[in-house]
N, C-alpha and C positions, 0 to 999 in steps of 0.2 A: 386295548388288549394288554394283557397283563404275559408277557414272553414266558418262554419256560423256563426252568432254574431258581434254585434258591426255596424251591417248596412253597412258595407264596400261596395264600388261601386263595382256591380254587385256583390253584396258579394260572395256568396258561390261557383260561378263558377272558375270550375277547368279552369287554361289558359292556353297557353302557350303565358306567359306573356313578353317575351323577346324580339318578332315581332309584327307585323303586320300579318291579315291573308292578303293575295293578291287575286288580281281579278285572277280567274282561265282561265278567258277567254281570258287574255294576254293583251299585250299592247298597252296602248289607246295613242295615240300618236298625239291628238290634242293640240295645246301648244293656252296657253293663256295669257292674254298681263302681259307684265312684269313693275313690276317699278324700278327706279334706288334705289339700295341698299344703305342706309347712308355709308359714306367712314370706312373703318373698323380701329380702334382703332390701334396705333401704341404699341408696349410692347416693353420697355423697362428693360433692367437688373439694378438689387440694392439690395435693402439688405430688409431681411424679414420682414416684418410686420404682424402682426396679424388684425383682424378689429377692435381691440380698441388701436391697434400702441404699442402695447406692444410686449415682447419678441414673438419668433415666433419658433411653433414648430421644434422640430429637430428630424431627421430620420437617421438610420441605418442600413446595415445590413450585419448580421452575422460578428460583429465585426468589420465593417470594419466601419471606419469615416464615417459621414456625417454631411452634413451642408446642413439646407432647407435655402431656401433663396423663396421671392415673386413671384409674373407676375405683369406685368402691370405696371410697375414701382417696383415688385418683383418678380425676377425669380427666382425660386426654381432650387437650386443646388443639388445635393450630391455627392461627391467627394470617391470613392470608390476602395481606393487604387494605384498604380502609381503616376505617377506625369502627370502634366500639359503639355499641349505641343500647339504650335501655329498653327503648320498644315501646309500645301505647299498653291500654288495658286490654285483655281477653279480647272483651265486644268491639274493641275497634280494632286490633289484628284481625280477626273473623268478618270486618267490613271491607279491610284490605285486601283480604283475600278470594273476597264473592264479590270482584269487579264486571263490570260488563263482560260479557265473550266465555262466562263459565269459568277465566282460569283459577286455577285454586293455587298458585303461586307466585302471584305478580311481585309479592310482598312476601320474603318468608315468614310462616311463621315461629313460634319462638324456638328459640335451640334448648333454652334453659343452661342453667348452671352443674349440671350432673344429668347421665345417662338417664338414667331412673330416681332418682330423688326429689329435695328437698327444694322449697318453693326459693324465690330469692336470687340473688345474686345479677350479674350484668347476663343480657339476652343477646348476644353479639348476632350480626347476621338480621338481624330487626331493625327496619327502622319505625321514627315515629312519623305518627302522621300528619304533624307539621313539618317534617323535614325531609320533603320528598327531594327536594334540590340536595343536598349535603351526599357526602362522596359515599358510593355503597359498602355498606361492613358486611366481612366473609368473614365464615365461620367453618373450619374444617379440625376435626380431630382424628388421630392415628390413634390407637389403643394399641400396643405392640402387647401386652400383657397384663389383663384389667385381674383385678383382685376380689370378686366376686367369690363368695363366699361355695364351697362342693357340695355339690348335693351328695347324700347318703340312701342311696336306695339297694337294696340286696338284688342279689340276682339268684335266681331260682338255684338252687344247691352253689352256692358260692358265697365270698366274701362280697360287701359295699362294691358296685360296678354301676355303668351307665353301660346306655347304649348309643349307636349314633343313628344320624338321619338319612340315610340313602341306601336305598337297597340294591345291591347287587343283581345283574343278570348274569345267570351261572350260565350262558349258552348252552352250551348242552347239558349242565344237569340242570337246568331252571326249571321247575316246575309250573307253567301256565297255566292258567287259569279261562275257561272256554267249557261248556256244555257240549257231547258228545253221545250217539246211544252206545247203550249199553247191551254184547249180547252174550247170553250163555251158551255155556258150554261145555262138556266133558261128561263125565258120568262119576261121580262122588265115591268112594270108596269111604268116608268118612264125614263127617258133618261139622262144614266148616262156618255154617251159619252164627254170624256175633260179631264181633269187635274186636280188633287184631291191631297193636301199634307195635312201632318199630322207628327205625332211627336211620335217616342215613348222611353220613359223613362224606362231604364236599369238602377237600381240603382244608379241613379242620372247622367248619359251619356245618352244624348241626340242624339237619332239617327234619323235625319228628312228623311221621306221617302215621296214618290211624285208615282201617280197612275196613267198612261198614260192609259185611255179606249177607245175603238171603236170598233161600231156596227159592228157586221156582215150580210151578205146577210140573213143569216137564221133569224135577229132577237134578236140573242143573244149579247154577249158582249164576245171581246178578250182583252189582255193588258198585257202589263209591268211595272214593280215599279224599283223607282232609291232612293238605298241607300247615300244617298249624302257625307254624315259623314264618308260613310264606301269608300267611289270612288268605288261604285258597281251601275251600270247601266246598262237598259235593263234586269232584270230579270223577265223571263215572267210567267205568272198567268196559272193557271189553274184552271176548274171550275169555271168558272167565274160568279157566277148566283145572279138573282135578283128576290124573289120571293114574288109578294106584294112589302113589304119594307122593307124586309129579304132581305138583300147583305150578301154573299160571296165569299172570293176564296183560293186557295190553292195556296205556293211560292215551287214548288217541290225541286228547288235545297236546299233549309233551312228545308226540310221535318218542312214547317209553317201552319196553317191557321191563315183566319180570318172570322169574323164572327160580321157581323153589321145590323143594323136599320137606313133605311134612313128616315129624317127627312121632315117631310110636304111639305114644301118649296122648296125640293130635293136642299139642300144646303149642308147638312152636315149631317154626319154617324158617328153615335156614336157606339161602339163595342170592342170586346178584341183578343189581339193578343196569339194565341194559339201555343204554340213549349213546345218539351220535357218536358212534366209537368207542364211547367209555365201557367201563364196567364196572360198576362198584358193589362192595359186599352190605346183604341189605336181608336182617333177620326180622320176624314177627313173633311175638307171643300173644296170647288169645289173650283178653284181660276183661273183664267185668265195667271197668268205668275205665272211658277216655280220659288222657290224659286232657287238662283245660290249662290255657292262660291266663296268666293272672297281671290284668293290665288294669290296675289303680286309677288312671287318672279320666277311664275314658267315662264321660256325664252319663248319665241316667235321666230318662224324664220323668216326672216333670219337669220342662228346663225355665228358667225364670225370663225367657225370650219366644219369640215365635219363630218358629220355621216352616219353611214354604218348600214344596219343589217346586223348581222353574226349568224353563227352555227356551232359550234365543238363539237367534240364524248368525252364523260364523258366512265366512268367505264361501266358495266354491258350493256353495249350495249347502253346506253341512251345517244340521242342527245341534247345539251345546245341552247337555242336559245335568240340572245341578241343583244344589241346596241353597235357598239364599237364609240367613237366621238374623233375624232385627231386635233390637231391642228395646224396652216396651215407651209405650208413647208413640205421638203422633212422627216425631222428626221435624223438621227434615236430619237425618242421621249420618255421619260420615260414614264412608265403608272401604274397605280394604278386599281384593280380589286375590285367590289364593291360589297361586301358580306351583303345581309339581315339578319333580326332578324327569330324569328320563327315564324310560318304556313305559308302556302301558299302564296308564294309573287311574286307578277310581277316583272320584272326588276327595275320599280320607284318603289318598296315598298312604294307602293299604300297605305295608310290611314289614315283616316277619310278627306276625301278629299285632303288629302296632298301626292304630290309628292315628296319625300325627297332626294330618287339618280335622280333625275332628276337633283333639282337642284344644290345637291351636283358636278354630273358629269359635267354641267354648268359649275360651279363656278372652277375646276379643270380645266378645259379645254381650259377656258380665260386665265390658269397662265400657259398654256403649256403641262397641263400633258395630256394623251391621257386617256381616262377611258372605261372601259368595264364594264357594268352592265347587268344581263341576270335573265330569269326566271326560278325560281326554279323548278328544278328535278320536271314532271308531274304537271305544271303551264302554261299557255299561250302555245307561242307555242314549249315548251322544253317538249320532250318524259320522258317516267318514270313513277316509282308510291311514287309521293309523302308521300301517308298516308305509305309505310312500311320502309321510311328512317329516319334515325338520323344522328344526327350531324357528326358521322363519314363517311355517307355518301356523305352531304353536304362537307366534307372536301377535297374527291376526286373531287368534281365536283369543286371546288376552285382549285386544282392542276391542274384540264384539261382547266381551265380557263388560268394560267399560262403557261402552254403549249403551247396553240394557242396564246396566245401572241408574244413571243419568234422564233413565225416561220413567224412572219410577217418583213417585212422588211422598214415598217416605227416605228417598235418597240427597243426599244434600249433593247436587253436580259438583259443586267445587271443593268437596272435601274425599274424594275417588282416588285411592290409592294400590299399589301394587304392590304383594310379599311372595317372594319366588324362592322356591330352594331348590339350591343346586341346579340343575337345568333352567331348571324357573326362573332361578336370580338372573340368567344368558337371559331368555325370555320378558324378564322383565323390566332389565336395560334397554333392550332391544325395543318395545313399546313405548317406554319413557324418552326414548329421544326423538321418538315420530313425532309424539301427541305432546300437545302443549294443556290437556287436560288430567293431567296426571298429577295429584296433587303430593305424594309422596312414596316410596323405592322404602321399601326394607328387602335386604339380597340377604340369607342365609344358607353362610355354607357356597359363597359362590365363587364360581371361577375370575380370576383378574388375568389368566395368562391364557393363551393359543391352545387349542384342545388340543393338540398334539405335544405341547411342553407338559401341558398338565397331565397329559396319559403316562407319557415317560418317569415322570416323578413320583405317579402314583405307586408305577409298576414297582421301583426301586425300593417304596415307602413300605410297601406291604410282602413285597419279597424279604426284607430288614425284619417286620414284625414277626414273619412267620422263622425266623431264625436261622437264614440265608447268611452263609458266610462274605463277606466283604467280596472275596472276588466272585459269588457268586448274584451280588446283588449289583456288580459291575458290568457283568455280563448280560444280564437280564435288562438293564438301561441300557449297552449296547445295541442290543437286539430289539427293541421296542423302536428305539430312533430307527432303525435301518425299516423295520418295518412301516412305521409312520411316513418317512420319507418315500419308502415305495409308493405309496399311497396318492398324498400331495403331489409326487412328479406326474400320476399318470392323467394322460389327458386322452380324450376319443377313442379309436381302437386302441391304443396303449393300454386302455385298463383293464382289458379281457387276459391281458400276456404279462402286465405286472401282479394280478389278483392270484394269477397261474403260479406265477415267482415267487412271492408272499406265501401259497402253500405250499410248494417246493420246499423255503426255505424252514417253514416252520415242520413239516415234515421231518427233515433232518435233526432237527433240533431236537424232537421227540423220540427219536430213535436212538440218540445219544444219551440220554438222560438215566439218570444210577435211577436203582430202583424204586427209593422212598419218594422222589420226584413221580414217579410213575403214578404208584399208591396215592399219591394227594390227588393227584387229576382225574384217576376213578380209572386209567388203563392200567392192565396186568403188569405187575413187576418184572415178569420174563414172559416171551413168545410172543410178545402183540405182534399182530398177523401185519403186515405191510399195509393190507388194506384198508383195516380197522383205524391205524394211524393217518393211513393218507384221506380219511374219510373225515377225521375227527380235523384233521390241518384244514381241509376247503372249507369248511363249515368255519370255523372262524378267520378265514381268510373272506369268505363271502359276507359275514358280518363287520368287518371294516372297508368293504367296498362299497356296501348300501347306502344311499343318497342321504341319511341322516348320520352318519358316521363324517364322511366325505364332507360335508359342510361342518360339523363341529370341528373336525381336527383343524379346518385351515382360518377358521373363524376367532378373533381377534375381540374380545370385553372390551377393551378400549375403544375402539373405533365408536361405540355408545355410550360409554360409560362417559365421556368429554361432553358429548351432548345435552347430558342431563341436564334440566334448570330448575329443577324440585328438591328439596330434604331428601337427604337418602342417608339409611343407615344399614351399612354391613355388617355382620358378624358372622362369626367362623368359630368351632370347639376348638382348643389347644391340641385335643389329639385326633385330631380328622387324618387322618391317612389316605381317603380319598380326594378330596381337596386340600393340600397342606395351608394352612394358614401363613406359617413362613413364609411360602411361595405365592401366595395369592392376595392376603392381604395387602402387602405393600404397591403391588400392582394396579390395583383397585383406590388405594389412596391418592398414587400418584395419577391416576388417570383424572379421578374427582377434583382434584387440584386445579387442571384444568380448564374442567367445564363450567360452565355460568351456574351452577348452582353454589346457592350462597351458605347453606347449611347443608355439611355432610357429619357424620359419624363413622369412623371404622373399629372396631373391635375386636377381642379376640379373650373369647371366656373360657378360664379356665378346668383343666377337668370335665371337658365335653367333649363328643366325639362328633360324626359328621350329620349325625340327628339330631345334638345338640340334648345326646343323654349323657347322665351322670356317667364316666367309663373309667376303667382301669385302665384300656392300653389303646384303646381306641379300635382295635382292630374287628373285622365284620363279622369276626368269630362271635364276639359279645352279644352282636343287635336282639337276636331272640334270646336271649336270658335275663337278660336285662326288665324289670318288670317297671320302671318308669317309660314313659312316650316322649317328653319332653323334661327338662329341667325348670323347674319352676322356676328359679332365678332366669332364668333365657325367655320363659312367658312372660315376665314380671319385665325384663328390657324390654324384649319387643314390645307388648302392649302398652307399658310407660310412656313410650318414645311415640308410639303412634299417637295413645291420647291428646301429650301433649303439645303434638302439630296438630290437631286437629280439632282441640276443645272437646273433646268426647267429655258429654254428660253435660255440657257445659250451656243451655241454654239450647238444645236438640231437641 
């Protein structure tokens, strides 16, 4: 929950800020034209720098040595007791690693000398394989600040911006995505049949919706509207009436209305968009051609790989249904399984018009690795019920992912890795310290601290960006702990009477609020009706009560993150707002520190935001303007990193 004060985008809506919600109605699997990706940045190994070239932080843990060292010309080291060792060739680290029993990390494989670069150098974390007796070498690095080179991508009427990776639920003005009939109604007075876009502003995210109408035999009017920002298309109207120059209609999957005045000239409809209490102002002009996105990097086929859809059985009876994409040759091929953030998510975790595992599975898939991306538990076309799972649900349905991989025979068992963002990364810690067939962990963008520290810092992070004065970005941290801690304290009947408390108090909160606080959250500047407010307070009081809310806040990354015994590599945008890298990255080092795994990475690239786009400020305002999906330098690590644990291309 993001408390009230300080104007924070979409201020006081409680999220689940960690995903994307996803289209419910599954996978849209039109591809559109691609461009060629600037060539990605070569990383080279050296010696730390800071950005003013000064000394450069140094990391620990639990005693044990370390040395950070850059990217990019500084790759971050830390050296975590044992000794160094060069490692055998290719073909006999890959013999290392496909030991009896399936495990794909008895032996790690290489760390390499640089993130993403150049061949060479000492393989620490390797041994060889005459030296199974000799003391085991670890290998961990902290990247406090790597020097990766910005991407430059425009953003639709703006200067060079990225966007980031996690899409916000606006609770109440979220736009969902779900099939619904459609019925007419009213009797026309004008002829509203055509195309109609309009815009509506969620404390400062920009959500362009577009109005597809036409007549019906009777007279009246049917139609659909397309979220463009949100990749939500075809949601269809109800009520559709036009009485006089009274327009109408209802969004039933968003339980929305709206409610307008058509203009003289039947040009343009001026009116406000009605959900959960709010009310925001929300105009249309008729226009001739829809507005379109323009997303560069998403493939076009022909793809120079195959793709399958597939379905394997998860837990509790629920069926996964998903993409697998291979590439070309018999295999056997490593593969990488590609875990979403939270709510509701397609297999591309779909948002704000951005396909992200699309083109992450892409970009994987050109260096070899085979990837599997699916839709989440009660999403598209995967069975289940979404709204009563949490993360540990999700965790299974990640292990039945790795299951069906394993049983395929262009799949190499021991080369079976997991890449999770944001939720995902929770998720995919979460499965890597069950399974001992997990052959490598890339987290992106992922939590290291308590979802309830991380909500708190979020709220303060983005109340600051949205231009929150000091004491009012204070207050807002106040009030999120108070709330959180409600939360956490309550146990059995407790939580019907704390949940009550919780809207009580936010209740007041909103009542108190000067008027441009108002205006951001989409309630009237003056006169909100008591009950409007106390309607708009249970509803996100009722979304931090639900059983997946309740388990993230009091759920702890460390607890699995120590367990891990496979390569893992973290990273995180410099300007994530929703995950601060600050706050998380170090959390995540120290935990890995820890655990029996002998090679970790953590990072933290600059000039990216929580998507891991090019951004200016990082803030969720950006995500749909921004016409990059991913940062090709962020593709070019991760995919780097994974090759090179896993010999991709390499005799596959």
């Amino acid at each position: 929950m993001v408390a009230p004060g300080g104007g924070s985008p979409p201020a006081p809506f409680l999220r689940r800020f960690l995903g994307p919600s996803g289209d419910r109605r599954g996978d849209r699997r039109d591809r559109r034209a691609a461009t060629g990706a600037p060539p990605p940045a070569e990383l080279r190994p050296g010696r730390l720098r800071t950005a003013d070239r000064g000394a450069g932080d140094r990391g620990s843990g639990r005693g044990r040595r370390g040395l950070a060292a850059g990217v990019g010309g500084d790759v971050a080291r830390v050296e975590v007791g044992g000794r160094r060792s060069r490692g055998g060739t290719p073909a006999a680290r890959r013999r290392d690693r496909r030991r009896p029993g399936g495990m794909g990390h008895g032996r790690p494989p290489p760390t390499g000398a640089a993130l993403a670069g150049a061949g060479g150098g000492s393989r620490a974390g390797v041994a060889r394989a005459d030296a199974a007796a000799a003391p085991r070498a670890r290998s961990g690095r902290y990247i406090s600040r790597s020097t990766l080179p910005r991407g430059n991508v425009n953003a639709e009427g703006g200067p060079p911006m990225g966007t980031g990776t996690v899409k916000l639920v606006f609770a109440a003005a979220a736009i969902l995505v779900a099939p619904a009939p459609a019925i007419a109604g009213g009797e026309p007075a004008a002829d509203l049949a055509g195309t109609w876009s309009g815009a509506l502003d969620v404390g400062g995210v920009r959500l362009r919706l577009v109005l597809h109408l036409e007549r019906t035999p009777e007279g009246g009017y049917t139609g659909t509207m397309d979220s463009l920002d949100q990749g939500a298309n075809g949601l269809e109207l109800a009520a559709v009436t036009l009485d006089g120059s009274e327009f109408s209609f209802t969004v039933p999957v968003a339980s929305a209305r709206y409610e307008g005045r058509l203009s003289e000239d039947a040009r343009r409809i001026e009116g406000r968009w009605l959900q959960s209490g709010l009310e925001l102002p929300l105009a249309f002009e008729r226009s001739e051609e829809p507005p379109k996105l323009s997303r560069p990097q998403e493939p076009r086929p022909p793809y120079p790989y195959r793709t399958a859809d597939v379905r394997f059985p998860s837990s509790e009876g629920v069926t996964l249904a998903g993409t697998l994409t291979l590439p070309p040759g018999e295999g056997p091929h490593p593969a990488a399984v590609l875990l979403s953030g939270s709510g509701p998510q397609d297999r591309d975790e779909t948002v704000f018009g951005h396909r992200p595992f699309l083109v992450l599975s892409d970009a994987l898939t050109r260096r070899g690795i085979a990837v599997l991306r699916f839709d989440d538990r009660g999403v598209g076309a995967s069975t289940g019920d979404f709204a009563a799972a949490t993360s540990e649900d999700f965790a299974r349905d990640a292990a039945a992912a790795v299951a069906f991989l394993r049983g395929q025979k262009t799949i190499d068992p021991a080369r079976i890795g997991l890449v999770g963002h944001s939720e995902g990364a929770l998720v995919a810690a979460m499965t890597a310290a069950e399974r001992e067939d997990v052959a490598f962990v890339v987290l992106i963008a992922g939590p290291g601290v308590t979802g309830a520290d991380l909500l708190v810092e979020q709220t303060a992070r983005l109340a600051a960006a949205a231009g929150a004065a000091p004491e009012e970005v204070d207050k807002a941290r106040a009030f999120e702990r108070e709330a959180v801690d409600l939360v956490l304290g309550a146990r059995g009947t407790d939580a019907a009477a704390a949940r009550e408390r919780l809207a009580s108090l936010l209740a007041e909160r909103l009542a108190e609020m000067p008027p441009d606080q108002r205006r951001a959250m989409g309630l009237p500047e003056h006169g909100a009706t008591e009950g409007a407010i106390r309607r708009f307070a249970e509803a996100q009081a009722a979304q931090l009560f639900s059983p997946w809310f309740r388990f993230f806040l009091a759920y702890d990354p460390a607890s699995d993150l120590k367990k891990i015994r496979c390569p893992v590599l973290a990273v995180s945008g410099e300007l994530d707002l929703q995950v601060p890298p600050d706050q998380n990255l170090p959390a995540i080092a120290a935990a890995l520190a820890e655990a029996p795994a002998d090679d970790w990475t953590v990072a933290q690239l600059p000039g990216l935001n929580h998507l891991l786009q090019t951004a200016a400020t990082g803030s969720p305002a950006e995500y749909s303007r921004i016409e990059e999906t991913i940062s090709p330098t962020a593709l070019d690590v991760i995919g780097g990193w994974i090759a090179r644990h896993t010999a991709a291309g390499d005799g596959s």
